[in-house]
N, C-alpha and C positions, 0 to 999 in steps of 0.2 A: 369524434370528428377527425381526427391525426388520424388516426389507425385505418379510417375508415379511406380517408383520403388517399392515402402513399398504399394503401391493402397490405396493411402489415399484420400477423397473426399474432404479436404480441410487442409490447414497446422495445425498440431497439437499445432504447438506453436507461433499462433500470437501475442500475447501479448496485446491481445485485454480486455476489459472491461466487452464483453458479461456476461451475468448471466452461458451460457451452461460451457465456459472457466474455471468458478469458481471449486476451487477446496478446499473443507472443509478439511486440514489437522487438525491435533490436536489443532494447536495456534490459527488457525481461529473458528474451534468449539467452545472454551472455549471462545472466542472474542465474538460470537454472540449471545453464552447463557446469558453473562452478558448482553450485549447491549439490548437483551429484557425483564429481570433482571430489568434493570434502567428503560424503559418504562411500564412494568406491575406497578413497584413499585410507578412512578410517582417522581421520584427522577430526580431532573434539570439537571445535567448534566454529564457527562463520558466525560474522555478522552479514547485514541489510539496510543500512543507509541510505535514506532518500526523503526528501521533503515530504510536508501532509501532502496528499492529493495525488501520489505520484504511484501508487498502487500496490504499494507492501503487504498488504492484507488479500490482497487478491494472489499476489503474488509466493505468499506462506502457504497459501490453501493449494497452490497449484503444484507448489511444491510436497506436499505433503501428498499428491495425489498423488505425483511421480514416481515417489521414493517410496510409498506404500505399493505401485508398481510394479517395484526394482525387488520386494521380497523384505523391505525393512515393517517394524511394526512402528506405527505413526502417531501421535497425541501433540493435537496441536490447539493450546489454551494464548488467549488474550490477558496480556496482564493489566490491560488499560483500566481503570477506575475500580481494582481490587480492593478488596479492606484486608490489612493482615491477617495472616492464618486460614484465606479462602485459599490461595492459588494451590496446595498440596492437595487439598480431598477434590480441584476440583480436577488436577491433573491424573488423579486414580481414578476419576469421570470416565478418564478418558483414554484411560489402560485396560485392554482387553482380560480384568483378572475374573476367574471364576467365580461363582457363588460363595465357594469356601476359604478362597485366597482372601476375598472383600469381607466374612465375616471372624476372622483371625482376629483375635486381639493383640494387637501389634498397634504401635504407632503410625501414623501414616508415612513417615517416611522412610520406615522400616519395611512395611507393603512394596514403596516404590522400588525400593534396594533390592529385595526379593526377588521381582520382576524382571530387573535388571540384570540380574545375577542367573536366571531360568533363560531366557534369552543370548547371553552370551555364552551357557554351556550350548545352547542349540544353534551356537552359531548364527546368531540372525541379529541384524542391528537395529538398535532401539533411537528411532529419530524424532527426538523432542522439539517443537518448535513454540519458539513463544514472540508473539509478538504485541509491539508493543513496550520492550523491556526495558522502555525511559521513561515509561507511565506505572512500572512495576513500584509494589510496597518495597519495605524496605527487607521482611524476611524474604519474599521472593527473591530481590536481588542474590540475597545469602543462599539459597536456593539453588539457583543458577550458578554460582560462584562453585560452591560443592559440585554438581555436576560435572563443571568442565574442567577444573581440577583435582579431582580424586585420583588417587594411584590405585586403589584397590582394580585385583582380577575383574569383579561383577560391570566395571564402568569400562572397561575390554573395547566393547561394540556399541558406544554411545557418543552418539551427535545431536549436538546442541546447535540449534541455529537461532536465533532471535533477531526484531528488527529494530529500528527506531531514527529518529530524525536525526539531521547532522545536529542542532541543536541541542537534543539529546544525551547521542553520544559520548559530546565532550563532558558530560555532566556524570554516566559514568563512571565507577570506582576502574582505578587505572588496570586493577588484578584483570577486571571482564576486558577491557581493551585490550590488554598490552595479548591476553590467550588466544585470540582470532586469529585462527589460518589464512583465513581469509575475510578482507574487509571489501564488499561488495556495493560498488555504489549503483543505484536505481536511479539514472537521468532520468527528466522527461524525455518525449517523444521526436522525433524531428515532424520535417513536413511529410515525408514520405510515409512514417509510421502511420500520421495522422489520418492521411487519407487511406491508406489501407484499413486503418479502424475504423473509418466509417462507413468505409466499404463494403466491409466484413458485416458490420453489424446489424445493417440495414437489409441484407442479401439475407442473414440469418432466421431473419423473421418475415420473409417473402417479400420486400419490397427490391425493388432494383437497386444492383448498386454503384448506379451513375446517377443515381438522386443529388449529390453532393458535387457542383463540379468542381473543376481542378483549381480555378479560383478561389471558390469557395472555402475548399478543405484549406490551400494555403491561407487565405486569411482566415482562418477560424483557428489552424495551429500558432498563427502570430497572436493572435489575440490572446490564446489559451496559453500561450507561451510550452505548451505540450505538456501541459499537466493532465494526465489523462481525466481525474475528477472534473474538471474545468472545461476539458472538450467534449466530457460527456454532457455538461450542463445545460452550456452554449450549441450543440448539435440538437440537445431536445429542442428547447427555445425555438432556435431557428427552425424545427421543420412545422412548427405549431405557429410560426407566423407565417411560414411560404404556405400550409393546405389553410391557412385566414385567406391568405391573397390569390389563391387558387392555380398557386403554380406547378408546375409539370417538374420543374428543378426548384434545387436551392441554388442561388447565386450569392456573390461576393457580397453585395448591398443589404443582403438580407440577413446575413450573419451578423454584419456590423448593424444592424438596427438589435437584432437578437443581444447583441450582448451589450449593447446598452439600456437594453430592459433588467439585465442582469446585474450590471455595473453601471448605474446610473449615472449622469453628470454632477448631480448633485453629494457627490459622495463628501460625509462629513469630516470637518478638518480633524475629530481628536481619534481619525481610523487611526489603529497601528501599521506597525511597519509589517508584523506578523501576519496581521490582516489581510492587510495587501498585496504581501509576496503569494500569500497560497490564491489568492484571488488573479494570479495574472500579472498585476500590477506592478510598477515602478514608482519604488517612493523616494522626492525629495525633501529634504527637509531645509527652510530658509532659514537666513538666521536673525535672529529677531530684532537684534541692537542696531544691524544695519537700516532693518523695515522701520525702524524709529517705533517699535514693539515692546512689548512686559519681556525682558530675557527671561524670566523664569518659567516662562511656558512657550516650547520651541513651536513652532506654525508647521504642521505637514502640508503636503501641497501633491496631490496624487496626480500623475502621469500615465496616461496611457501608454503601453506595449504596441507598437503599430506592427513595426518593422525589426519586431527582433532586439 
């Protein structure tokens, strides 16, 4: 019915990883100019900080295109929900070694030093990206740690980049922090991102894209607070209630009904804080001795984002 509606040739907002999907707002520009900033410059490693939902994972991939581009050889693994001793064979996954390189009896990360080592005599730079790397086991961390600081020749023309939440982060061992060249933070979106992105996205797959007005896209970035996962969410929603209502555009009214379908009023008091920052939301928390309340169980009390 949506598709069918707006004459779209495929959904606008799958949330897919594609390269076409990607969409260069201002935070991710400034993201990729440095990320090839640290690979021209030959500098070991960058981080990628940015909240869930903010688009790290799209944004590895895209960089990984780039930089495989630029003439670098590219292996870009997830360390999220690993079990130790996966993330090395799954990173020779994903190293172009030959037939006889991968049936060597060598240990695996003797393979990857190999690798390492053929590439830097050929002058070509080996750009690892892992993301994720606050959801990394614990050898992987160790892992990552050897890569970005090794003195050896073979580690010459290797950049590490990894990403992970600010929450994360600080939960890293200080050695990965204090070695970043560069520490890149991924904001959301503004407004103007925002309606570019949906501009974009909508025009991409044959519908117009003045589907969205300028009211609209503004309140859909307050609401989404510019979390790109959120305004992709709240953008589906909303155009799956405007082709219900049979309209020509989306309007401002329509969005805010959309994401109350999304974020209900009824939301329950024992959400987290966590919860609700990646949802958009503003949480306060009351305090309970005043409310004449149990203090040993604090009362959340969730707020909507209107206005920023």
């Amino acid at each position: 019915m949506v598709r069918d509606h707006w004459n779209f040739a495929a959904p606008p907002f799958d949330g897919s990883l594609e390269p076409g999907s990607f969409f260069c707002g201002a935070p991710q520009e400034e993201a990729l100019a440095r990320l090839e900033w640290l690979a021209d410059e030959r500098q070991r490693f960058g981080l990628v900080v940015g909240a869930e939902g903010c688009g790290k994972s799209h944004l590895a991939a895209m960089a990984a295109r780039r930089l495989g581009g630029r003439g670098a050889e590219v292996a870009l693994l997830s360390l999220r929900g690993l079990t130790p001793g996966d993330w090395i064979e799954m990173l020779l996954e994903r190293l172009p070694l030959d037939a006889m390189s991968r049936s060597e009896p060598l240990r695996p990360w003797q393979k990857v030093e190999n690798r390492l080592r053929e590439n830097t005599l050929m002058e070509r730079t080996t750009a690892l990206l892992f993301d994720d790397i606050d959801r990394a086991p614990v050898d992987a961390i160790d892992g990552v740690m050897r890569l970005i600081s090794a003195a050896e020749p073979r580690y010459a023309r290797v950049v590490v980049i990894a990403t992970s939440t600010p929450e994360g982060f600080a939960k890293l061992p200080s050695g990965i922090r204090q070695r970043a060249a560069v520490r890149i933070e991924l904001n959301p979106w503004d407004e103007a991102d925002v309606a570019a992105y949906l501009s974009r996205a909508v025009s991409r797959v044959g519908g117009s894209g003045e589907i969205f007005t300028a009211d609209a896209a503004a309140t859909l970035a307050r609401f989404a607070g510019g979390v790109p996962r959120v305004v992709s969410q709240v953008a589906q929603l909303t155009l799956v209630a405007a082709a219900g209502d049979g309209l020509s555009q989306v309007d401002a009214a329509t969005v805010e009904r959309a994401w109350r379908e999304l974020v209900p009023a009824s939301i329950p008091t024992a959400m987290t804080h966590d919860a609700a920052n990646a949802a958009g939301l503003a949480v306060v928390t009351d305090d309970a001795e005043e409310q004449g309340e149990d203090p040993g169980e604090p009362r959340v009390r969730v707020v909507r984002r209107l206005w920023g």
